[in-house]
N, C-alpha and C positions, 0 to 999 in steps of 0.2 A: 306193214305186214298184218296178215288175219290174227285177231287175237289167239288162237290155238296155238301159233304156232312155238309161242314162247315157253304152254305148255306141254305140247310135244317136245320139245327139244331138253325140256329138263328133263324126262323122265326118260330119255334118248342117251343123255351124256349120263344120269345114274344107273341105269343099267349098265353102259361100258366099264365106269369106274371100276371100280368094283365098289390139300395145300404144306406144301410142307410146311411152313409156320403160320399159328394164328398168327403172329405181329404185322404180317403185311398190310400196310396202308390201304383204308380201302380210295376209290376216288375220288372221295370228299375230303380226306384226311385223314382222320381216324381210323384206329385198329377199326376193321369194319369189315363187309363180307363187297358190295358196289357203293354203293351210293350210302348205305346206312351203317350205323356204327353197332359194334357190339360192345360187351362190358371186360371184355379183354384190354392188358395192357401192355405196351410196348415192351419188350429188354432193356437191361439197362448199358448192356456191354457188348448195344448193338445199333447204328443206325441203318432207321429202313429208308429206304429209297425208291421211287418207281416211277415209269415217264408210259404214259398212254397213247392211243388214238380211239374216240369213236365218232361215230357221227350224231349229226340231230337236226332232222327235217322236223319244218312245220308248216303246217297247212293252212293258208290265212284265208282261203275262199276269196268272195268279192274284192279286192281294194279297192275300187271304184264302180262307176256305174256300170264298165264297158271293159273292164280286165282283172284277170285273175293274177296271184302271183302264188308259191309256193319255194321256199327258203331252204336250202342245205347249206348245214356249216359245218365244218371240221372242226374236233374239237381236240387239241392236242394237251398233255396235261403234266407236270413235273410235281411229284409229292417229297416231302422229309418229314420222317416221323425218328420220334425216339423218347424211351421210358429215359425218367429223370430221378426214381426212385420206383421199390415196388410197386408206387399204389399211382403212379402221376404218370402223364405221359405229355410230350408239348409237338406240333405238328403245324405245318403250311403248306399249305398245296398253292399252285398256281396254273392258271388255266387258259390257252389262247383260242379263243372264238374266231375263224373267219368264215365269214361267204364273199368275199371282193372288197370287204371291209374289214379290219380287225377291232376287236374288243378282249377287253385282258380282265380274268376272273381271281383276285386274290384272297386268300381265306387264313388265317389263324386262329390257332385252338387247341385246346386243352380237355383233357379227362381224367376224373378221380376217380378210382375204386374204392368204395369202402369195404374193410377189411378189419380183420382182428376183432378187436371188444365192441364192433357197430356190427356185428354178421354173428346169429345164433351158432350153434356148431351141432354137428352130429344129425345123423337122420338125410333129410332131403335137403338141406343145406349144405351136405358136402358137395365137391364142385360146382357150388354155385358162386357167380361173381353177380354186384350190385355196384352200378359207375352211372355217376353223370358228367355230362360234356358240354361246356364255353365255345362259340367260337365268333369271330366278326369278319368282314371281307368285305367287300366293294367291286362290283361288276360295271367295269368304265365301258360307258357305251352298251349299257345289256337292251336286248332286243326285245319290245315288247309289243302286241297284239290286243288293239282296241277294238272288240268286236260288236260293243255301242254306236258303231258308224253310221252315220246318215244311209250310205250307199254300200254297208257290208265293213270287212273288218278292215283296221287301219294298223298300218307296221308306223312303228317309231322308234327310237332310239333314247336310253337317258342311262347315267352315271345312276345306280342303286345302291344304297348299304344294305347288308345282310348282319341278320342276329338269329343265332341258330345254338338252341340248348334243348338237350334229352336226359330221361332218366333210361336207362338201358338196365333188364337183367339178362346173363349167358349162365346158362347150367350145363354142364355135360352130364347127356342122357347115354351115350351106349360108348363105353360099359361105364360101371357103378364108379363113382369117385374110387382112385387107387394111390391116388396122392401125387406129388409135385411133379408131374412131368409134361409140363405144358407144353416147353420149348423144344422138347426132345420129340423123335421118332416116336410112337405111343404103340405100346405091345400089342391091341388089337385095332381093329376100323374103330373110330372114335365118331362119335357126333356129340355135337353143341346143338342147342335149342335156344336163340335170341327172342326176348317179348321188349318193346319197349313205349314209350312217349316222345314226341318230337314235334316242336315247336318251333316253326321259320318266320322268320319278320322280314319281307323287302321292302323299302323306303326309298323309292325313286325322288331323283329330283325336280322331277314334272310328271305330274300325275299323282294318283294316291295310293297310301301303306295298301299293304295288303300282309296278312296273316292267315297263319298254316296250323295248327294241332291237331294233330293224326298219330295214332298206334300202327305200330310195326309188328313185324316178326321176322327171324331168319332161321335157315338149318344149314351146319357147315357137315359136311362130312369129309372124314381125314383116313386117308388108307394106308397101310402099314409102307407103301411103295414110296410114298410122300405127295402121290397123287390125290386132289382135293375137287369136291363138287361143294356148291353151294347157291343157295338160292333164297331172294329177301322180297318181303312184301309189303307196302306201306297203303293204308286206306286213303281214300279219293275226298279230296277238299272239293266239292260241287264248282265252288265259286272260282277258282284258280286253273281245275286240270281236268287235260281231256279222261283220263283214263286213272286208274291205282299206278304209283310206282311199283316195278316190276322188273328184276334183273334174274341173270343165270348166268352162273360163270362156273369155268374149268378150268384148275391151275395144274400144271406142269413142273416139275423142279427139273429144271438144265442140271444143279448139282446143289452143293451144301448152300451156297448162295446167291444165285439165280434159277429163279422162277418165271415161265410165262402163266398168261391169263388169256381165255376168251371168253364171249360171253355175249351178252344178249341184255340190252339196258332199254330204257325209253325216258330218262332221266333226261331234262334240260342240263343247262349250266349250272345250274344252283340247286337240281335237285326236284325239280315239279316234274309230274307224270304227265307224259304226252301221249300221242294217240300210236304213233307207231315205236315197234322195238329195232332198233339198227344195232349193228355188230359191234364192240369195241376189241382191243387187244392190246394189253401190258407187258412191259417186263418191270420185274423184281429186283432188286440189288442187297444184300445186306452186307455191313460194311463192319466188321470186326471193330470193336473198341480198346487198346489197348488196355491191362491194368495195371497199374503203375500203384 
């Protein structure tokens, strides 16, 4: 798709607006808005739940002297998140790649919020959160694109380990900090403001590392309806990706505990910025925790 179009379309879907819970997983794992995480943290008397689809074309030009090819794969996605205390949260996503082939994307990981006597207080420090985030995974079979070829770019295939940790801040800018109602319905339109750090390591087992550090940002807005807009931005590694990571999504509440998603990603498997944005679409699940 034309690059405009992902930003006509956000500013298409916040005009209509006008999520019910930050907790919802994003679909890397983490409390997050797409693909990146925010410094929000799970419930603790609540697992999140959520199963996806979107897609992910890529364009390899040349493979040879004398033929082109170009790759669509469906990417289907099952996440589990859940806080383990105020300030912790523990999460796995897992993730099935096919185009005629299958490859399976696993990730686990964790986020801590610093809180209490680590976070000044009062002034612009209220509602702000300050988290960083662990996680490791392994993409069996991840598809990868050598475009040092003799004759143009080269598709191949290898097992990867991933290692991926950020430092994330989230402050809610509108309206003024009014105190603990994160999880709740919130009395006016609420927005969050995300900046962060993000660090990815792939480790293929034929071919070589390759490393990611890039700044983010996201904006979540939250309407009294439970109707949620949000949109995240991550800066462009030259050496890795065709374009910025770049998502748009609009969630929907079915009711107190499902939610759908649509939206607009160009996220790989693991999260690297590609050239075009294809549609994805979620649902939500939150699953009551007994207190005993």
């Amino acid at each position: 798709m034309r690059s405009w179009l992902p930003l006509a379309l956000a500013g298409a879907l916040l005009a209509a607006c006008g999520a019910s819970a930050f907790a919802i997983p994003s679909a890397a794992g983490p409390t997050g808005i797409v693909m990146l995480p925010t410094a929000r943290i799970a419930p603790v008397d609540q697992w999140q739940t959520a199963i996806g689809y979107r897609s992910f074309h890529v364009e390899t030009g040349s493979i040879s002297m004398y033929e082109t090819q170009d790759i669509d794969m469906s990417l289907w996605s099952l996440n589990f998140l859940k806080g383990v205390s105020s300030d912790v949260e523990l999460w796995v996503t897992y993730t099935r790649a096919t185009d005629g082939e299958d490859s399976n994307v696993w990730e686990f990981g964790g986020k801590y919020r610093f809180h209490g006597k680590f976070m000044p207080k009062g002034g612009f420090w209220n509602g702000l959160d300050a988290s960083v985030g662990l996680s490791i995974g392994r993409w069996v079979d991840a598809l990868w694109v050598d475009t040092a070829g003799m004759y143009g770019d080269t598709v191949y295939f290898s097992d990867t380990e991933i290692l991926r940790s950020y430092f994330v801040l989230t402050k809610q800018l509108v309206p003024t900090y009014e105190g603990e109602w994160e999880w709740s319905p919130p009395p006016h339109t609420r927005v969050d403001g995300t900046l962060g750090l993000l660090y990815l390591e792939l480790n293929p087992d034929f071919g070589d590392s390759s490393t990611l550090l890039q700044w983010f940002f996201g904006v979540e807005v939250l309407f009294r309806n439970g109707i949620a807009f949000a949109t995240e931005y991550r800066s462009k590694d030259s050496d890795l990706e065709d374009d910025p990571l770049f998502s748009v999504l609009l969630r929907y509440p079915v009711d107190r505990q499902i939610d759908l998603e649509f939206g607009l990603a160009n996220a790989s498997p693991v999260g690297l910025g590609r050239g075009d944005h294809d549609l994805f679409v979620r649902a939500t699940y939150s699953i009551p925790v007994a207190d005993y």
